[in-house]
N, C-alpha and C positions, 0 to 999 in steps of 0.2 A: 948509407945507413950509419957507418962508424961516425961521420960527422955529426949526424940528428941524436945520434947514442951520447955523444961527448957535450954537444950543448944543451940538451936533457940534464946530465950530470949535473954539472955547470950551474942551470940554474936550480935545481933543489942543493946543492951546495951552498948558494949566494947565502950569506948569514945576516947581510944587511939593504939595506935598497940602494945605498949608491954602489955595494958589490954586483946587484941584479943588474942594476944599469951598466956599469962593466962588457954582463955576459952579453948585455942586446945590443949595444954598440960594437962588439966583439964580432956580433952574429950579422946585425942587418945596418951597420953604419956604411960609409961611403968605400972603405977597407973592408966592410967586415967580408966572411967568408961566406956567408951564404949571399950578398951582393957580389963576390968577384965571382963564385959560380951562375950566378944567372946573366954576368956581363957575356958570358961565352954563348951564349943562344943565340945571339947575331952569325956564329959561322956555322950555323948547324942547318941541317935540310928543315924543309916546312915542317914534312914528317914529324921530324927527330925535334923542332921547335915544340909544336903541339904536344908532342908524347911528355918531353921535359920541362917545358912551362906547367901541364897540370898537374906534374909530378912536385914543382915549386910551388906551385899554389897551394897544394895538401900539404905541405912541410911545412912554409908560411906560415900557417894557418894553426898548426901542432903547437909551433914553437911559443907563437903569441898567445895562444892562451894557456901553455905553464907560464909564460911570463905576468902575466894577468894574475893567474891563481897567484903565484909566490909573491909577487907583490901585495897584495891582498893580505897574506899571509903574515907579511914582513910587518904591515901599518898598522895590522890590529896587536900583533906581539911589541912592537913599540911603543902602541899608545896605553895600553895596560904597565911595561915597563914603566913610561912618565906617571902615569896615574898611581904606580905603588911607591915612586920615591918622592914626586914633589906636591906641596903643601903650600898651594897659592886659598889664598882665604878669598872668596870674591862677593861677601857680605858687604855692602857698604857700614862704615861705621854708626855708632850712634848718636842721633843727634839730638835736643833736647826741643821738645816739645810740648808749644804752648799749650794750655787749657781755656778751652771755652768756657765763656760765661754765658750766662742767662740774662737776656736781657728785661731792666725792670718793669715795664709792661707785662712781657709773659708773668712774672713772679707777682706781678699786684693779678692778672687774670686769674692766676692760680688759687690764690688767697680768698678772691673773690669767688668762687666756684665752691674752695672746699667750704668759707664758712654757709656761705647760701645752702649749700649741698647739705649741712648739717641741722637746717629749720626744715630741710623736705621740699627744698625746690629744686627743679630740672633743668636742665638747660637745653634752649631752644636756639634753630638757628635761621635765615632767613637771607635774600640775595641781597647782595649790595644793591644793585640795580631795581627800581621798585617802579610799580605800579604808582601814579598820581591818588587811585581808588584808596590805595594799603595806606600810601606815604600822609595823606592829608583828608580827604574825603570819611574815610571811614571812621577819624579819630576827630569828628564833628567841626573837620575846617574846611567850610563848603567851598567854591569858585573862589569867589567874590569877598571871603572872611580876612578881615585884615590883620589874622594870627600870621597868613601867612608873608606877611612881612616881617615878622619876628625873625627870620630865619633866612640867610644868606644861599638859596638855594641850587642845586646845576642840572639845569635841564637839559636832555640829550634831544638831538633833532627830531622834531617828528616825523613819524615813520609811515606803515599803511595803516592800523586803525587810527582811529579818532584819541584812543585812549595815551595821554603824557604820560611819559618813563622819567624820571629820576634818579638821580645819586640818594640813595637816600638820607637823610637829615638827622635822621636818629633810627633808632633802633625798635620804635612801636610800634611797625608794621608785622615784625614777630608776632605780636600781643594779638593784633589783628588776626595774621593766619592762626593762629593756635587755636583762638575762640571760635571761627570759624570752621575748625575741623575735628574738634572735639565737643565734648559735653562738659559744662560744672561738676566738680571743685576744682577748679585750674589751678596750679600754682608755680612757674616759670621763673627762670630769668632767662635776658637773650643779651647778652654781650658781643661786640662785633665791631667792625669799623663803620663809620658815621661821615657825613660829607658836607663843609660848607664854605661860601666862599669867603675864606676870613684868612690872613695869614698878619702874627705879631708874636710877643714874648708870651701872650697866651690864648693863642688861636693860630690853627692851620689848619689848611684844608680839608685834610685827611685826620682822624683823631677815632678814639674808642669810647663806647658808650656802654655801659650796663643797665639795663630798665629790667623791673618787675613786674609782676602783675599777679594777684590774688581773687578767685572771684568764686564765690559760694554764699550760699543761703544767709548766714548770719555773720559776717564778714563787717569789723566797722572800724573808725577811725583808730580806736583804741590797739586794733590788732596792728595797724600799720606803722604806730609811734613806737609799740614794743620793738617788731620787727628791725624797725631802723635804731634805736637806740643799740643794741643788742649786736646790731652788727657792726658798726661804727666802736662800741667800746672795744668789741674785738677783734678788728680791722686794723685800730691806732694802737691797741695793746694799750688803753689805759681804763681799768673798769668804773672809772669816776667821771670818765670823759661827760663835759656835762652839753646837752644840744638845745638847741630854742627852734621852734616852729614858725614863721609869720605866714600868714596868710598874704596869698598869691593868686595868679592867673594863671590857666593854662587852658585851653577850650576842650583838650579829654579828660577832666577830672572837675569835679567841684562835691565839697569843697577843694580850695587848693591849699597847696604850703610850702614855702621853699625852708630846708631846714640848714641852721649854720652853728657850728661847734666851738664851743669855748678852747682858744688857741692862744698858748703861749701867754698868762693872766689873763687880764680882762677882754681878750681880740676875740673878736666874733667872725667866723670865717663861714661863708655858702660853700655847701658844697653839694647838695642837691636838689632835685623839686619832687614833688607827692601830692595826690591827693586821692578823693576819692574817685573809680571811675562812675564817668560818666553817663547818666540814661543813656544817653544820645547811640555812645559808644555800643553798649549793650545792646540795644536795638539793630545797628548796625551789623552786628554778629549774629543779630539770631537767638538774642538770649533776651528772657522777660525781666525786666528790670524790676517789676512787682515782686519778683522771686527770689533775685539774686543781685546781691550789689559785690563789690571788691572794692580793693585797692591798688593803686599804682606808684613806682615810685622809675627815677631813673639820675643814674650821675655820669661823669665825665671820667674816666679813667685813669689819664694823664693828671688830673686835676688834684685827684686821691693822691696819687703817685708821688706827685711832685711838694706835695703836702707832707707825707709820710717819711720823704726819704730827702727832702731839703732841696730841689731840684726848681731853678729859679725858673727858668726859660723852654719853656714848651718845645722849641723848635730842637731842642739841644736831642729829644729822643729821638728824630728824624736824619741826623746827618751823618749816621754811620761812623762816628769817629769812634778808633777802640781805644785810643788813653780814658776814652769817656765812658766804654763800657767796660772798660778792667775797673776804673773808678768806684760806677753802679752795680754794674752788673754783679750776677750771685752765682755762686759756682752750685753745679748738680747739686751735690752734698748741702750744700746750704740752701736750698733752696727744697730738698725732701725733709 
C-alpha cells in the first residue's frame, strides 16, 4: 500500500506530461517497480499466484487511470497555456479580386425588356424545342409552302407520333401559344434563343430573337410604325434617329415591312421585319379575324447589339474570351 500511496503522490505531483511520463515508466517500465514486483509471482504457490495476481490487476488498474486522468489534465492546462500566449493569424491573406461583367447580350436583353416594359408589353416565354404545328403550320407555312426554305432549319429525329419537333427558327411560336391560351387584347414580347443552320461573321447557329405581337379590336399599321419608331429612337439613344419601312414578305403578316434606320449619314441599315398579322394566323388561334387584327414585329439581338456597341463579328459573343468581355461587357452598376 505505501508503494500504491507513493506512486499516487507522484503522479498528482507530475507538473508536466513528460514529468507523468517519468512516474509511469518509474511504475510499469521494464525496471519499474510495480513490474519487478509482479516478476516475483513466478516462485509463489498457485494459491498465493492467484491471490497476488488479482491483487496486481486491481492496482494496475488504479494506477492507469490517475495516469489517464492527469494526463488529461496536464493537455488541456497546456493547451489553453499556448492558446493565451501565442498569436498564429491562420486567415489566409488578401487577395485581390476580379469583377464580373455583364455580358452585352444580357445588357441589350435588359434594355429590350425595360423599354418594351414601358409601352405595356409582357414578356412571354416558350421551349426551344418546338412543335412543327407552333414552328410553321400555325404562322400560315403549310407542308409544302416554299417560306419554308427561307430558313435553315434542324430537325430532330422522328420519334412515335407523326407530329415533327424542331429547333426552333425564331421566336413566333410564343405568339402562337399565347393566342391560343388567352383572349384579346394581347400584347407580348417573347425574346429567347432561336436556331438555324448558318455559321459566318453574321450568322451562327444559335443566336437571340425578340418578336412582338399586338392584337385587339382597332389595332392598325399606324400603331406599329409608332411603336417601333419609339423604340428604336430609344434603344440607339438618338431621338432623331430617322427609319424607312419597305415593304416585304413574310407568310404571318401582310401587309409586310422590313424596317432599316438612317446609320452613320446617309447608310441605311435593316434591322427588322413587321407587319400586319395575318387572317390566316388569327384563324389558326381561334381568334375572328372580322374582329380583331394586330400587329407583329420581330429582330435579331445580336444584330441590334453589334450595331449599338461597334461589334464587327457575330461569332465574337460565342467564344468565351474575357479580354473580350472586360472589353464589352458592363459592370452591375453600369448596367442598373
Amino acid at each position: 500500500m505505501d508503494l500504491k500511496n507513493q506512486i499516487l503522490t507522484d503522479i498528482e505531483n507530475a507538473s508536466s506530461l513528460q514529468g507523468l511520463e517519468d512516474v509511469r515508466v518509474a511504475a510499469f517500465g521494464k525496471k519499474g517497480a510495480i513490474t519487478e514486483l509482479m516478476k516475483d509471482l513466478g516462485s509463489k504457490t498457485p494459491e498465493e499466484r492467484r491471490e497476488m495476481g488479482a491483487a496486481f490487476n486491481i492496482l494496475k488498474q488504479e494506477l492507469t487511470d490517475a495516469l489517464d486522468t492527469r494526463k488529461q489534465m496536464l493537455e488541456e492546462a497546456d493547451l489553453t497555456a499556448r492558446l493565451t500566449t501565442e498569436t498564429l493569424d491562420v486567415s489566409l491573406p488578401p487577395r485581390p479580386v476580379a469583377s464580373g461583367k455583364i455580358h452585352p447580350l444580357s445588357s441589350v436583353m435588359d434594355q429590350i425588356i425595360h423599354i418594351f416594359g414601358g409601352m405595356g408589353f409582357t414578356v412571354a416565354e416558350g421551349p426551344d424545342i418546338e412543335e412543327d404545328f407552333y414552328n410553321f403550320t400555325a404562322l400560315n407555312v403549310p407542308a409544302e409552302h416554299p417560306a419554308r426554305e427561307m430558313q435553315d432549319t434542324f430537325y430532330l429525329p422522328p420519334g412515335a407520333t407523326e407530329q415533327p419537333y424542331v429547333l426552333r427558327t425564331h421566336t413566333s411560336p410564343v405568339q402562337i401559344r399565347t393566342m391560343l391560351k388567352g383572349e384579346p387584347p394581347i400584347r407580348i414580347i417573347a425574346p429567347g434563343r432561336t436556331f438555324r443552320s448558318d455559321y459566318d461573321a453574321t450568322h451562327t447557329p444559335m443566336f437571340h430573337q425578340v418578336e412582338g405581337i399586338v392584337v385587339d379590336k382597332h389595332t392598325h399599321m399606324g400603331h406599329l410604325k409608332g411603336c417601333l419608331e419609339e423604340f428604336c429612337r430609344l434603344f440607339f439613344e438618338d431621338p432623331a434617329l430617322k427609319l424607312r419601312f419597305r415593304p416585304s414578305y413574310f407568310p404571318f403578316t401582310e401587309p409586310s415591312a422590313e424596317v432599316d434606320i438612317q446609320w452613320k449619314g446617309d447608310k441605311w441599315l435593316e434591322i427588322l421585319g413587321c407587319g400586319m398579322v395575318h387572317p390566316n394566323v388569327l384563324r389558326n388561334c381561334n381568334i375572328d379575324p372580322d374582329v380583331y387584327q394586330g400587329f407583329a414585329f420581330g429582330m435579331g439581338i445580336e444584330r441590334i447589339t453589334m450595331l449599338k456597341y461597334g461589334i464587327e463579328d457575330l461569332r465574337l459573343f460565342f467564344e468565351s474570351d474575357l479580354r473580350w468581355l472586360n472589353h464589352y461587357g458592363f459592370s452591375v452598376d453600369a448596367r442598373e
